[in-house]
N, C-alpha and C positions, 0 to 999 in steps of 0.2 A: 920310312921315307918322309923328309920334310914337305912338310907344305909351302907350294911355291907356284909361282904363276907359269911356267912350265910343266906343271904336272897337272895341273888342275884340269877334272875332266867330269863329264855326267855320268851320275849310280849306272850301273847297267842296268840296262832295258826299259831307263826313262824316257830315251828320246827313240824317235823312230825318222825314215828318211823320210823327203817329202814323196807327195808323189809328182810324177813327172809325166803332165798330163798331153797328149797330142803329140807322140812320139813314133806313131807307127803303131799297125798292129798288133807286132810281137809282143808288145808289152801291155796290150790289155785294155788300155784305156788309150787306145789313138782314136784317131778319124772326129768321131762326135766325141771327146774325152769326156766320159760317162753322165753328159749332157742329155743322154737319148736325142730326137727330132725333132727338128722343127720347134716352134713356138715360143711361146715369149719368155720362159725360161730358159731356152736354151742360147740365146741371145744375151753378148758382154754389154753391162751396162745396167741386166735387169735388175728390180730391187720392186718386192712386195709390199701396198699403201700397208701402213699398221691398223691390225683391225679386218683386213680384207678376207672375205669367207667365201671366193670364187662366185659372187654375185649374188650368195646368199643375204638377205637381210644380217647386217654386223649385229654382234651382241651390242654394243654400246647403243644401239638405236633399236633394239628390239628392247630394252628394258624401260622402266616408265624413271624419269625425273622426277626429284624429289626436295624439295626445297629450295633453300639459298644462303649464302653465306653473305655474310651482315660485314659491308668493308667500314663501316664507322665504330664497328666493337670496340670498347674499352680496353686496352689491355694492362695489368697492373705487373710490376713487377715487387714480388710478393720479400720481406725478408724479416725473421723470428727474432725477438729478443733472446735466444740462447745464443743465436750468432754475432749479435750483436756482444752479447755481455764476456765470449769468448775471443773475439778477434780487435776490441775495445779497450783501454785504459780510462779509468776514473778519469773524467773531466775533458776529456776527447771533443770536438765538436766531428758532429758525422753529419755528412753529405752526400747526394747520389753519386759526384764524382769520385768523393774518396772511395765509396761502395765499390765501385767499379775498378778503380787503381788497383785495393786489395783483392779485386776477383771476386768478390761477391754478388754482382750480379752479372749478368751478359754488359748490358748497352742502357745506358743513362736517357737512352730515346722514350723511353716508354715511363709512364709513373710510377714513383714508389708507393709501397704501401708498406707499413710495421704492422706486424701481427703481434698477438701477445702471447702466443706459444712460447714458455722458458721463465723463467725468471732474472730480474737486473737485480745486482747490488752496488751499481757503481752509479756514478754521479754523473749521464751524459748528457750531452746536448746535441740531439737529434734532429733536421731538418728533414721534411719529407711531405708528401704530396698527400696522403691519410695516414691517420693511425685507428687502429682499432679501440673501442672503448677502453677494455682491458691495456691495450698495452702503454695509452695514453695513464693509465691507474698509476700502473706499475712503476711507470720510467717516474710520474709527476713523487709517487711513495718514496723513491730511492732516491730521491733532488735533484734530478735530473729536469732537463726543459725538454717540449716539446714546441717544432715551429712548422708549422703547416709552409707549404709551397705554396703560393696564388699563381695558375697559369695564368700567361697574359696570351687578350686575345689581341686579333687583327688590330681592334680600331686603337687601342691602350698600345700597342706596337709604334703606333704611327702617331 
């Protein structure tokens, strides 16, 4: 039998009917449709706070707080001279946004940083926000340049 949007139907015994609740006695689940009595769950509309333990102290407030999270952290975004020397032609100029065009990092928001994990043998010329001792070596050995980024601040903005 061909495949066709006429025949198409679910494996047996993947689907089940619904059920069909406040229908009458006969069928099991009328009257209170298997709601049980009274109270605030048997009531359309209810919905339990997250976290609620019937008026038990919540775990999230029975445990002790610990720290804080630092919203002026640094964050670098980190890329190796292997990747460079593989995704790169001799004489290339590299920048965060080319980095980014080619997929090599997420988002040009955050600072670069070259590591000098790998080896270059090509001739590049790299802009970026650090480099590490080694890889500033490495790129300056194989004649390549290296140009650091100056961020500008507020007042240098204005």
């Amino acid at each position: 039998m061909a495949l066709a949007l006429n025949n198409l139907h679910p494996s047996k015994g993947s689907t089940h009917k619904k059920k069909r609740l406040g229908r009458g006695p006969g069928s099991g689940l009328g009257k209170t449709a298997g709601r049980g009595h009274k109270g605030q769950k048997s009531r359309s509309g209810y919905s339990m706070k997250i976290g609620f333990e019937g008026g038990q102290m919540p775990l999230q407030r029975r445990l002790p707080k610990r720290g804080f999270t630092n919203i002026f952290k640094k964050q670098w975004l980190e890329v190796s001279l292997a990747k460079l020397e593989e995704n790169f032609a001799a004489g290339d100029e590299i920048t965060p946004e080319i980095l980014h065009d080619r997929g090599l990092i997420k988002k040009a928001k955050h600072d670069l940083v070259i590591l000098g994990s790998g080896d270059v043998s090509k001739a590049l010329k790299i802009s970026a926000h650090r480099f590490t001792k080694a890889a500033r070596e490495k790129i300056e050995k194989a004649g390549g340049s290296v140009i650091e980024i100056q961020k500008q601040t507020r007042e240098e903005a204005v």
